[in-house]
N, C-alpha and C positions, 0 to 999 in steps of 0.2 A: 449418397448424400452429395449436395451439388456444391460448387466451390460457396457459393454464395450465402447456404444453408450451415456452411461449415465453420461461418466464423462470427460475431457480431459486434458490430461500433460504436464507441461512446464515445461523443464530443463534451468536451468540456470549454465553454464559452465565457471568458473574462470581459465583460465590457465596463470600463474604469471610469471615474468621474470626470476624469480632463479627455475623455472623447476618446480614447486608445482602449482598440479592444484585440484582446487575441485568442485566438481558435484555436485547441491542440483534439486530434482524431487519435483516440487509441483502439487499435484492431485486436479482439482477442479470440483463440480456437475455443469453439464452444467443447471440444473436446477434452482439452487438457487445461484450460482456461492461463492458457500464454499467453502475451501478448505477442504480435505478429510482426516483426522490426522491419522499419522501412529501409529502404536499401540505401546504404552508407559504406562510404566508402572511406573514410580517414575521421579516425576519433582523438582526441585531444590527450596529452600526456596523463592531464590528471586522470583521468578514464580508464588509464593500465593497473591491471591485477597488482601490482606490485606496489602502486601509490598508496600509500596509506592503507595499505590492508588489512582487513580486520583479522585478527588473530584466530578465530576460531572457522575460519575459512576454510572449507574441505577441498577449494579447488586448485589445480595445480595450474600454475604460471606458464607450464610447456603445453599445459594442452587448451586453455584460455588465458590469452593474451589479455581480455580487457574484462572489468567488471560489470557482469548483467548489470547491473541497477546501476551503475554512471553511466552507462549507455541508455537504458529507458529513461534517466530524468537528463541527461545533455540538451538537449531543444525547451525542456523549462528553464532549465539552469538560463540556457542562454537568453531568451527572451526576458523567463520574469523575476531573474537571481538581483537585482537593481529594483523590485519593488518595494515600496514602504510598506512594513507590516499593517499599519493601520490605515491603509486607506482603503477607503470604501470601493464596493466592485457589487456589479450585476453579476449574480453567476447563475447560468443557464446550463441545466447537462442535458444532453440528449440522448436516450436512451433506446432502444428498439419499443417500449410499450408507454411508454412515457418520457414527457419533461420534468423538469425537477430548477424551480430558478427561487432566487432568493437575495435580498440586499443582506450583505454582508462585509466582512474584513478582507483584503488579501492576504492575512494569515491564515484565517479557518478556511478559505476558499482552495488555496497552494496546496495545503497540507492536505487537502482532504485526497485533489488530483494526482502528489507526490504517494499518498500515502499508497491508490492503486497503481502506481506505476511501479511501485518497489514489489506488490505482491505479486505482479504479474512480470518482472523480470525474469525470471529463473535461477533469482538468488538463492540458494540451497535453503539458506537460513527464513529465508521470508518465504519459501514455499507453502509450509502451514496455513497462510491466507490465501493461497492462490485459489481454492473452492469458494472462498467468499467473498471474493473478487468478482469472481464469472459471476454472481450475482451480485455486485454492486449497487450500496445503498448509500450515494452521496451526501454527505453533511450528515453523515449521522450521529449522533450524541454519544457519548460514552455510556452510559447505558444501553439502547442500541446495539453498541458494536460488541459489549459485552457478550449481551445476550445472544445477537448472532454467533458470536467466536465459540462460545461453548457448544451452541446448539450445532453449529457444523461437525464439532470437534466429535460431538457423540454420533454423528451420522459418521465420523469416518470409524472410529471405534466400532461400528456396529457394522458398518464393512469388512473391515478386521477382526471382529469374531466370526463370520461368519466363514470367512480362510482359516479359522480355527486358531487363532492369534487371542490373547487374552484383553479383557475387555477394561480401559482406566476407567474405572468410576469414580477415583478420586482427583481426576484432572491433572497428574503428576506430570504426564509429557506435555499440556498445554501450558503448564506452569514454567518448564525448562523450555520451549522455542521461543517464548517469552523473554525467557532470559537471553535466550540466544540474541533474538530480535533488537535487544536492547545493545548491546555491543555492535552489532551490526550499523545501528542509527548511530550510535555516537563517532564511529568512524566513516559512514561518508561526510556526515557535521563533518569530519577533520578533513577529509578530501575536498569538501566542496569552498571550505573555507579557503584551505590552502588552494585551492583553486581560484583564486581573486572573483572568480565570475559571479558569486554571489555577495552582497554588502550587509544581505540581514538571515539571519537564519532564527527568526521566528517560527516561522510556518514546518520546520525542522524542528523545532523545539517542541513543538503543539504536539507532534508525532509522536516523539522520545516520550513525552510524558505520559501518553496514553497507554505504551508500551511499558512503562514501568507501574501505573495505577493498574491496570487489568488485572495481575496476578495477585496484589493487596486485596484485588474487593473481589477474585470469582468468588469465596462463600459466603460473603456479605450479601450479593446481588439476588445467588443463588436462591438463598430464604426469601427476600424480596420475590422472586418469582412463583417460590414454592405455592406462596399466599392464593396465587391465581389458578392452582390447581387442586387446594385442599378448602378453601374459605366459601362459601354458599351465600 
């Protein structure tokens, strides 16, 4: 496979209604669906393992110095940590098979770009999205991303029985990264804060909440789905 074959680029395009627009290019391996870190060379305090760490962190401080996910959102933080949640913004994602644009908030536009930049960090915790990340569906609705998150979840399930691994039918490990997930958001919230570089953490909050509704409604949505495979 050729370098080029090896990996694919999404741009995410903000152009804002006072004429400021900014481009951010995330590279990721179509293999292991990472994102592919541009070469940087000095990262900010708040950025160390050890700021505000979230408590259920499996990583150790001597052997990672900094935190994947404040290193994947540092160049949003720094650029668009000072925008108002409500204002309005063009957003344009470009995608290898398509565009995807929309008049919307810089809240649901942030969140939607912070939200793949967390899955595709290599945060332990936010790994469980990093399959549904490599296929990113920008601005997607909570329902949507519902429906997606299980639907991958039972494809990785059904990878894992096939290793001979028992198979969740009842969703119990999507329900706990979930959880996991949840802690995760609320402590870079506390890094980013304490980080001065951001003024609004909206488009943070948008996240958090999505991550706390999903495990309330998978068997609510479920039934909702069930309808489109038993109903005539």
């Amino acid at each position: 496979m050729s370098p080029e074959s090896a990996q694919t680029n999404i741009r995410y395009i903000f152009e804002f209604s006072d004429s400021n627009t900014e481009a951010f290019d995330l590279k990721i391996d179509r293999n292991t669906g990472k994102r592919i870190p541009e070469q940087q060379n000095e990262f900010p305090d708040w950025a160390r393992l050890s700021f505000e760490k979230c408590p259920n962190c499996p990583l150790i401080e001597t052997e990672s110095e900094f935190c994947p996910a404040a290193i994947a959102l540092m160049d949003t933080v720094s650029r668009l940590g000072r925008t108002l949640s409500h204002a309005k913004v063009d957003l344009v994602v470009i995608l290898e098979d398509r565009w995807i644009g929309r008049k919307t908030t810089s809240q649901i536009a942030i969140s939607s770009f912070m939200g793949l930049q967390i899955a595709t960090s290599g945060c332990p915790n936010a790994d469980f999205l990093r399959p549904m990340a490599r296929f990113h569906l920008p601005l997607s609705t909570p329902d949507e991303t519902l429906t997606r998150t299980v639907g991958m979840y039972f494809l990785r399930q059904f990878f894992r029985a096939q290793s001979g691994a028992s198979f969740d039918m009842d969703l119990e490990g999507l329900k706990r990264s979930y959880s996991e997930l949840q802690t995760v958001n609320s402590f870079i919230a506390r890094r980013l804060r304490a980080s001065k570089e951001i003024t609004e953490m909206n488009a943070f909050a948008a996240l958090d909440q999505l991550a706390q509704l999903i495990p309330m409604q998978i068997e609510d949505a479920l039934e909702d789905v069930r309808r489109l495979f038993t109903e005539s």
